[in-house]
C-alpha positions as CSV (number, residue, x, y, z in Angstrom):
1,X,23.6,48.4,-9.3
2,X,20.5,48.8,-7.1
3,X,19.0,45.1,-8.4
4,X,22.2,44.1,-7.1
5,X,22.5,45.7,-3.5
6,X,19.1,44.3,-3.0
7,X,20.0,41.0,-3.7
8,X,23.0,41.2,-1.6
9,X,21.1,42.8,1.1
10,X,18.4,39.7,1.0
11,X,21.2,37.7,0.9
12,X,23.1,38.9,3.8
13,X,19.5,38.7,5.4
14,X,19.3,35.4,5.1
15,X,22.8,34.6,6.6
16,X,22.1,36.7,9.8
17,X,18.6,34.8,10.0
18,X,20.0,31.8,9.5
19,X,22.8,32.2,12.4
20,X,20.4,33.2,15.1
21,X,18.6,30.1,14.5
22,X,21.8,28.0,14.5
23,X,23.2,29.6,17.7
24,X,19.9,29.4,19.3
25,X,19.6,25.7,18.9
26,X,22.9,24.9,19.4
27,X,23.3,21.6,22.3
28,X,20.6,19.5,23.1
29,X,17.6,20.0,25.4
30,X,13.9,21.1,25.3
31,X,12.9,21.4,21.6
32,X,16.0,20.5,19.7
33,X,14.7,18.9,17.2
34,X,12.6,21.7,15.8
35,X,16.1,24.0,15.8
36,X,18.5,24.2,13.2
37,X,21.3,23.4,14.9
38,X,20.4,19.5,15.2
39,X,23.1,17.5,13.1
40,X,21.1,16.9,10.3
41,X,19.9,20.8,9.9
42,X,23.8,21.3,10.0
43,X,24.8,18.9,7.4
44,X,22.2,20.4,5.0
45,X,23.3,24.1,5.9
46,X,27.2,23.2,5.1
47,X,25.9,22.3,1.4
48,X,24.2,25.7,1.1
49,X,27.1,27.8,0.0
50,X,27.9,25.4,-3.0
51,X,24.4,25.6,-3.4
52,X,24.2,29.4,-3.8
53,X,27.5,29.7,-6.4
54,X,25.7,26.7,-8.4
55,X,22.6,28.8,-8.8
56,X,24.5,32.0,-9.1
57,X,26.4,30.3,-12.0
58,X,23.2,28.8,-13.8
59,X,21.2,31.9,-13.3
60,X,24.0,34.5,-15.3
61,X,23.8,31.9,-17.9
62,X,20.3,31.6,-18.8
63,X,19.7,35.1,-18.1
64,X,20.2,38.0,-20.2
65,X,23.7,40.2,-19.9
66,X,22.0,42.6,-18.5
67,X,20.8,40.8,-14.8
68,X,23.7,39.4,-12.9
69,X,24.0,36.9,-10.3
70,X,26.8,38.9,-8.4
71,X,24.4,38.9,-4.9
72,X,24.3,35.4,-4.8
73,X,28.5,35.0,-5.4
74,X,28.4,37.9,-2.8
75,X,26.1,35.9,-0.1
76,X,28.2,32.0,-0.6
77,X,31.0,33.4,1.4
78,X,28.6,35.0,4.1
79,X,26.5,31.8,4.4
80,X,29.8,29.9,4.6
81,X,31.0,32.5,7.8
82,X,29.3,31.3,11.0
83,X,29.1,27.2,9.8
84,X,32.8,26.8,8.6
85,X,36.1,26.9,9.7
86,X,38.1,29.8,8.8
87,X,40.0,27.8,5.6
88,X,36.6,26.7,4.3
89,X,35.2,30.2,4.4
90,X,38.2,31.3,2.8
91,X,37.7,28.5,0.0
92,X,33.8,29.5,-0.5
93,X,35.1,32.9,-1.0
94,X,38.1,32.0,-3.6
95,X,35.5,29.8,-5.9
96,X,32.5,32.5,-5.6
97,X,35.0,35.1,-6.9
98,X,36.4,32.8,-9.6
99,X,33.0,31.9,-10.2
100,X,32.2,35.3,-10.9
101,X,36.0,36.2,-12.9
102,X,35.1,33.2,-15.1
103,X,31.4,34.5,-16.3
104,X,32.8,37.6,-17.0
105,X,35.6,36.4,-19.4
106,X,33.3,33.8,-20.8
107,X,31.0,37.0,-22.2
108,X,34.1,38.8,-22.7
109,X,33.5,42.0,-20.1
110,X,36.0,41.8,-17.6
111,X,37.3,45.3,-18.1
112,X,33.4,46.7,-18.5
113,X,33.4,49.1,-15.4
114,X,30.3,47.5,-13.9
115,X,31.8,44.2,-14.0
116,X,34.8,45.3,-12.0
117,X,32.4,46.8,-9.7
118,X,30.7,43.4,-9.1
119,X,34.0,41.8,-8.5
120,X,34.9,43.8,-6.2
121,X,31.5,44.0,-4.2
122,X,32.7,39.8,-4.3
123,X,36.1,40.5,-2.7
124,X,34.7,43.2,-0.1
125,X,31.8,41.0,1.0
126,X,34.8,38.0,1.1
127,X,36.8,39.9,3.7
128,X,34.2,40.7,5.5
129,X,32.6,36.7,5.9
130,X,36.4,36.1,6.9
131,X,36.2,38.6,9.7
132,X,32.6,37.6,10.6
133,X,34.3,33.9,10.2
134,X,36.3,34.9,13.4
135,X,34.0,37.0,15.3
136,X,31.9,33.6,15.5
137,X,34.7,31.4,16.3
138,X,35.7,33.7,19.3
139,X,32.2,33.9,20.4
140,X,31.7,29.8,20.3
141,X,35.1,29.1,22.4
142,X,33.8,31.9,24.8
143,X,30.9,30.2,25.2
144,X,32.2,26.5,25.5
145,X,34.1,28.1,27.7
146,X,30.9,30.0,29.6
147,X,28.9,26.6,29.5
148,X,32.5,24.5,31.4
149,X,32.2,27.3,34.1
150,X,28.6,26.4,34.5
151,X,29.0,23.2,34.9
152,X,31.7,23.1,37.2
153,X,29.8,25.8,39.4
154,X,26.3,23.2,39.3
155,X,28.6,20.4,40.2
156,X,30.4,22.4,43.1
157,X,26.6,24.0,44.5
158,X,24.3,21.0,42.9
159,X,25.7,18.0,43.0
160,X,24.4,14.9,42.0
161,X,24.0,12.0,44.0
162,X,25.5,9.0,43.9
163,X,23.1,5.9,42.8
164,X,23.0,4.3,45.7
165,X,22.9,5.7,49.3
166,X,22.6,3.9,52.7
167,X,20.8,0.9,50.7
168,X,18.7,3.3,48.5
169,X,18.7,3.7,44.6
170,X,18.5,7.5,44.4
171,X,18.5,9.4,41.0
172,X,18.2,13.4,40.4
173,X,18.0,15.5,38.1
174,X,18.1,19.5,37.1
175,X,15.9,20.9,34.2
176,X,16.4,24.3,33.4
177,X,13.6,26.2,31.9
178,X,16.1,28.3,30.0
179,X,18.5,27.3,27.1
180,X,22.1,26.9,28.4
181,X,21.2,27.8,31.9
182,X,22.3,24.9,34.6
183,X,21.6,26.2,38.0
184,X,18.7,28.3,39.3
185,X,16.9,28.3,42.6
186,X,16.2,24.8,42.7
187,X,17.7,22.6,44.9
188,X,18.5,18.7,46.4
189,X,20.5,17.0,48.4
190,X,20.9,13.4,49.8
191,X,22.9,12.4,52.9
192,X,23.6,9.2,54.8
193,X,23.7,10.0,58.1
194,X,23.7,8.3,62.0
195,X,19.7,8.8,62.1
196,X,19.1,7.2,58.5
197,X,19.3,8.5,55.0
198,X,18.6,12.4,55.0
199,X,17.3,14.8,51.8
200,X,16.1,18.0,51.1
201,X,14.4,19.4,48.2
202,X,13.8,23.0,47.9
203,X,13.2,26.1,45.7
204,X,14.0,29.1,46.8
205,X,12.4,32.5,45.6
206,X,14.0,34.7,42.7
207,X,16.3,34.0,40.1
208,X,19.8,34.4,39.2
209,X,22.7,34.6,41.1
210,X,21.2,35.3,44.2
211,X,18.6,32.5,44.2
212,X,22.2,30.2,43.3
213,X,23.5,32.0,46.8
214,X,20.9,30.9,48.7
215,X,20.5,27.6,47.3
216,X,24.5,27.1,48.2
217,X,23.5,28.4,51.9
218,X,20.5,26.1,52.4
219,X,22.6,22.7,51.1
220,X,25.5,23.9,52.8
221,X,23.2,24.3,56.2
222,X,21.6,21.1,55.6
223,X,24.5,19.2,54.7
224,X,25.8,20.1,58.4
225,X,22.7,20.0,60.5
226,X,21.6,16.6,59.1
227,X,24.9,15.4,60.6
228,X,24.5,17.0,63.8
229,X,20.6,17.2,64.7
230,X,18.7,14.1,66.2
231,X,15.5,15.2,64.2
232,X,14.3,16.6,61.5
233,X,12.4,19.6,63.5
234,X,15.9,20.1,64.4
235,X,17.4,20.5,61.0
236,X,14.2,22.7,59.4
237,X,15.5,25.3,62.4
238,X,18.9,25.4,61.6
239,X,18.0,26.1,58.1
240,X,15.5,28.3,58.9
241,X,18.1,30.3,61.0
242,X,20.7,30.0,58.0
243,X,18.2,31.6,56.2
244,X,17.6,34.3,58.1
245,X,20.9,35.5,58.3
246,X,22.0,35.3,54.8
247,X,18.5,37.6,54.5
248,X,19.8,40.3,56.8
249,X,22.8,40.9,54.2
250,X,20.5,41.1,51.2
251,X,19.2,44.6,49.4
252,X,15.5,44.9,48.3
253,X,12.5,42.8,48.4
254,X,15.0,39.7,49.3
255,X,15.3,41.1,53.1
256,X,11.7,41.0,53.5
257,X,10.3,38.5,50.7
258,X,13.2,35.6,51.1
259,X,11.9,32.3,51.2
260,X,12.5,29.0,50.4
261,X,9.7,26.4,49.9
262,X,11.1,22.9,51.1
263,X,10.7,18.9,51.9
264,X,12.8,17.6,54.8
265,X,12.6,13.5,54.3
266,X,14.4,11.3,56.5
267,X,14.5,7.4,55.6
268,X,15.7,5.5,58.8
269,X,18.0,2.7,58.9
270,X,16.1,-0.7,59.1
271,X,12.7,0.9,59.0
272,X,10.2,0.6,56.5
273,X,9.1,3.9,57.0
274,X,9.8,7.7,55.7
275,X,9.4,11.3,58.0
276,X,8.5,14.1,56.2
277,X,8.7,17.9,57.2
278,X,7.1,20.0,54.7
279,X,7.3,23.8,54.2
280,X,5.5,25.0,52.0
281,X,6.9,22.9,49.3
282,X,5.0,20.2,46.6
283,X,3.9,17.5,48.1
284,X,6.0,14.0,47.4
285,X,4.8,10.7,45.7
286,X,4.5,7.5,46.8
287,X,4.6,5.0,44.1
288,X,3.8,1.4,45.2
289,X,5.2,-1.8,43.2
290,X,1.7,-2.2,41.8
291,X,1.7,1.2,40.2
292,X,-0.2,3.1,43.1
293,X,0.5,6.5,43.7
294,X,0.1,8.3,46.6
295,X,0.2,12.1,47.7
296,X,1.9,12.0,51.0
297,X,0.3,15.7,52.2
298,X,1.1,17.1,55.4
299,X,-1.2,17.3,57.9
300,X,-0.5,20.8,58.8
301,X,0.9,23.4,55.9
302,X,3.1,25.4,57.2
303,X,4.9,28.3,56.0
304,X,8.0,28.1,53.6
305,X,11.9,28.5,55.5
306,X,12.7,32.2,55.7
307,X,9.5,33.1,57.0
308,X,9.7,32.7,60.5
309,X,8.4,36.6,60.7
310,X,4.6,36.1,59.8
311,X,4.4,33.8,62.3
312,X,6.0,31.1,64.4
313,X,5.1,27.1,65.6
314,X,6.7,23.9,66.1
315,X,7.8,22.0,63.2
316,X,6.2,18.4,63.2
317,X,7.7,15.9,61.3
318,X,5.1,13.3,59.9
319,X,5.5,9.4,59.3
320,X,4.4,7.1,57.0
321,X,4.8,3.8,55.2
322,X,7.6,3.5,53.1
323,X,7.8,-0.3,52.1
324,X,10.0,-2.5,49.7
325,X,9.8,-1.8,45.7
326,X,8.5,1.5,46.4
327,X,9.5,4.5,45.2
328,X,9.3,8.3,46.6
329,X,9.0,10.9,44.4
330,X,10.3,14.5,45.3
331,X,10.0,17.7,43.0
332,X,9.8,21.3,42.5
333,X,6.9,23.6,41.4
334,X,8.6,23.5,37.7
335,X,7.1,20.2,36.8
336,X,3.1,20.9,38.4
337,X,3.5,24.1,36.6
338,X,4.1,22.7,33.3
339,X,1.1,23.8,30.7
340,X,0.0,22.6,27.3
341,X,-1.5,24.3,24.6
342,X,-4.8,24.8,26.3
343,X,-3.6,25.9,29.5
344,X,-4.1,23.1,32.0
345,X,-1.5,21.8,33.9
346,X,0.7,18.9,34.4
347,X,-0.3,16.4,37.3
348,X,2.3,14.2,38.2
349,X,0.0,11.9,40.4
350,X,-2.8,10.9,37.4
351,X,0.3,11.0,34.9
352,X,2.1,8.2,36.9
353,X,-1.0,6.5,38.5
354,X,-0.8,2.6,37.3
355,X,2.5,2.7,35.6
356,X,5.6,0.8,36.7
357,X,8.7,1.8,36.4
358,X,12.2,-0.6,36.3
359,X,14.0,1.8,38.3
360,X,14.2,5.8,39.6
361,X,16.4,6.9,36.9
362,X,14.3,5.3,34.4
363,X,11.1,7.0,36.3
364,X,12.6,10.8,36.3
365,X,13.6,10.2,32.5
366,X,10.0,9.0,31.5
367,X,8.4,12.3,33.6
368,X,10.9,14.5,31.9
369,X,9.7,13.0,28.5
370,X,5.9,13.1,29.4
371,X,6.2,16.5,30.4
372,X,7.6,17.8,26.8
373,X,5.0,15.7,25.5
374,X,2.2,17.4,27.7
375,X,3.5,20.8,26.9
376,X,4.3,20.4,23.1
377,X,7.9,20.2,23.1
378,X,8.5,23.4,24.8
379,X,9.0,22.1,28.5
380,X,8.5,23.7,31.5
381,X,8.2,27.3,32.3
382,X,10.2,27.1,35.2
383,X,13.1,25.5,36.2
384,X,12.4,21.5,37.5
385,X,14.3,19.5,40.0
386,X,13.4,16.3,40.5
387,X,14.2,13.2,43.0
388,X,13.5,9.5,42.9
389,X,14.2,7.6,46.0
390,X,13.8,3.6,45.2
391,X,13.5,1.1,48.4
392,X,14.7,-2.1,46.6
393,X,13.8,-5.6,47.3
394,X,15.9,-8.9,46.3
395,X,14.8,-10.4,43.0
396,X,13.1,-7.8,41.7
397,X,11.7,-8.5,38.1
398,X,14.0,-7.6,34.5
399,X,10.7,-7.4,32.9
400,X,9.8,-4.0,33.5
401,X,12.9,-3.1,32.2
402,X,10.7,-3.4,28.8
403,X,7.3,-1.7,30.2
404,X,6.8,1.4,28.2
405,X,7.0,3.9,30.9
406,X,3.9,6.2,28.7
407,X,1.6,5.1,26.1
C-alpha cells in the first residue's frame, strides 16, 4: 500500500496545484493568457479526469497484478472537484470506482483484502472531491459576489465619464495593478460647469481602504468646488482644505504623511485653450493632429494637496494652447512607473511621439496594450488611471480608424 498512498498523494498534488493556478487566473486582465484559467486551458482541463481513468485502466492491464492503478481512479474524482459541477464530480467518481470494481472482477480478486482496500481508498477519496466539489462552488459565488460589490463601490466612488462632455470626447480608464482589485488610490473626474469643462486627476498616498476614503473625499470636494469657485486656485484650496480635515481624523503616518499628488485642468467654453494647476502630479500630454506630443510642465512645481504644512504659496494656474484635433493626455505615476525586464521605464511622451490615434478611447486602449508589451505581459506595478480629453473638429478623417496605434 505505500506505492499506492504515494501515488495518491502526487495525485492529489497535482489537483491542489492545478486549482491555484485556475483560481489565480480566473477573469481577464494583465497576463491572462499565460494562466490556466483562459477558455481554452479550461476546456483541455475538463478532459483530464477521463484522461486519468483511461490511463488508470490501460496501465492495470499491461502491468503485472502486482502494481495497481488505484491512485490514478483515486485522483479522476479530485481533478474533476474544483472544474465541475457537483453532478459531474459525482459521475467522475461513479465511473473511476466502476472502473476500478470492473479490473478487479476481470482478474477475479474482488474479495482479496487489498483489493477491497483499494476500493474503498476510491470511495473515500470520492466523498471527499464531492465535499471539496462544494467548498469550491461556495467560494466562487462568494467571490462573484465579492467582485459585484466591487464594482458597484468603483462605480459609486469612480465613476466613468460619459463620452462626451461640454463638446469634448473624454474616455477613462482604471488599471489595477492587482488581480481582482478595482479601486485604489487613483482618481478622475470630469465636470461641465459655468466656467468650462472641469477635471481632476489624482493619486493619493497609501493603499487600501483608506486611500478609497480619501479618493471619495477629494472627488466629492471637487465635484462641489468646481461648481462653486470662479478659478481653479479656488478649487486646488477647497481641496486642499478637504484634505486637511479628513487628515485630522486619521491614526498613524496618514495625519502627518497624507497627501495627494494632483492635476486641476479647466477647458473653457469657446476657447481654444486649456488651464492647468499642478501639484505635484505627472505632467499631462498634448498630442497634436500631426502626432506631436507635448509635456505641458508647470512652470513652478509645487507641492502635492495635503501638504499645506511644509510650506504655503499661491496656487497659479497656467495656460496654454489647446487647439482642434488635439488631444490631452492625463495619468497617474502607474503608467511612467511601468518597467520591463531590464529595468527602464515606460515613457509615455517618446512612446506616443508621431502616432495618431482615431479617437481617445482608442488612444488609452493602445497605451494600455503598449505598456503590457513594454513590461512583458505583466503590467504595471502600480495601479494606472488614465484620461484622454479629445477637442474634435468637423470632418475629421475615417482613415485613422485603420492606423495601427504601435508597430
Amino acid at each position: 500500500m505505500g506505492g499506492r498512498d504515494r501515488r495518491a498523494k502526487e495525485g492529489a498534488g497535482f489537483w491542489a496545484d492545478e486549482k491555484a493556478g485556475f483560481w489565480s487566473g480566473a477573469g481577464t486582465g494583465r497576463g491572462a493568457g499565460h494562466r490556466l484559467g483562459r477558455p481554452t486551458g479550461r476546456r483541455l482541463v475538463r478532459f483530464l479526469p477521463a484522461v486519468v481513468i483511461i490511463v488508470g485502466v490501460v496501465f492495470d492491464l499491461v502491468t503485472p497484478a502486482r502494481i495497481t492503478a488505484a491512485p490514478l481512479f483515486a485522483a479522476a474524482p479530485l481533478v474533476a472537484a474544483p472544474f465541475y459541477p457537483a453532478i459531474g464530480t459525482l459521475l467522475v467518481a461513479i465511473v473511476s470506482l466502476c472502473a476500478e470494481l470492473s479490473l478487479h472482477l476481470y482478474i477475479d480478486s474482488t474479495l482479496d483484502p487489498a483489493a477491497l482496500t483499494e476500493l474503498l481508498t476510491v470511495v473515500v477519496v470520492s466523498v471527499l472531491a464531492m465535499y471539496i466539489n462544494g467548498v469550491v462552488r461556495r467560494s466562487g459565488q462568494r467571490l462573484a459576489s465579492a467582485r459585484i460589490i466591487a464594482e458597484t463601490a468603483q462605480r459609486a466612488v469612480l465613476p466613468r465619464p460619459a463620452e462626451r462632455i461640454g463638446g469634448l470626447r473624454i474616455a477613462a480608464r482604471y488599471e489595477a495593478a492587482q488581480e481582482g482589485a478595482f479601486i485604489g488610490g487613483d482618481l478622475f473626474a470630469v465636470q461641465d460647469t459655468p466656467y468650462g469643462v472641469r477635471l481632476v486627476v489624482g493619486d493619493v498616498r497609501g493603499k487600501g481602504l483608506e486611500a478609497v476614503e480619501a479618493v471619495a473625499v477629494v472627488i466629492g470636494s471637487f465635484r462641489e468646488a468646481a461648481e462653486q469657485e470662479s478659478s481653479l486656485e479656488g478649487v486646488a484650496q477647497r481641496l486642499e482644505r478637504a484634505l486637511r480635515r479628513e487628515g485630522t481624523r486619521r491614526d498613524g503616518l496618514d495625519v502627518f504623511e497624507g497627501f495627494t499628488t494632483a492635476v486641476l485642468a479647466e477647458i473653457p467654453h469657446g476657447e481654444n485653450v486649456v488651464r492647468l494647476l499642478n501639484r505635484g502630479h505627472p505632467e499631462p500630454l498634448l498630442m497634436c493632429e500631426n502626432g506631436a506630443v507635448r509635456m505641458l510642465a508647470p512652470t513652478d512645481p509645487a507641492l502635492p494637496l495635503g501638504m499645506s504644512d511644509l510650506g504655503a504659496w499661491p496656487d497659479r494656474a497656467e495656460e496654454a494652447a489647446y487647439p482642434d484635433g488635439a488631444t490631452l493626455l492625463f495619468y497617474t505615476d502607474g503608467l511612467t512607473e511601468a518597467r520591463d525586464n531590464r529595468g527602464a521605464f515606460y515613457v509615455p511622451r517618446e512612446r506616443l511621439d508621431g502616432r495618431i490615434f482615431h479617437g481617445p478611447d482608442d488612444l488609452l486602449q493602445a497605451l494600455i496594450d503598449d505598456v503590457r508589451v513594454h513590461t512583458g505581459g505583466t503590467g504595471s506595478q502600480d495601479d494606472m488611471a488614465l484620461l484622454a480629453v479629445s477637442r474634435p473638429i468637423e470632418g475629421q478623417l475615417d482613415w485613422r480608424r485603420a492606423m495601427p496605434a504601435f508597430p
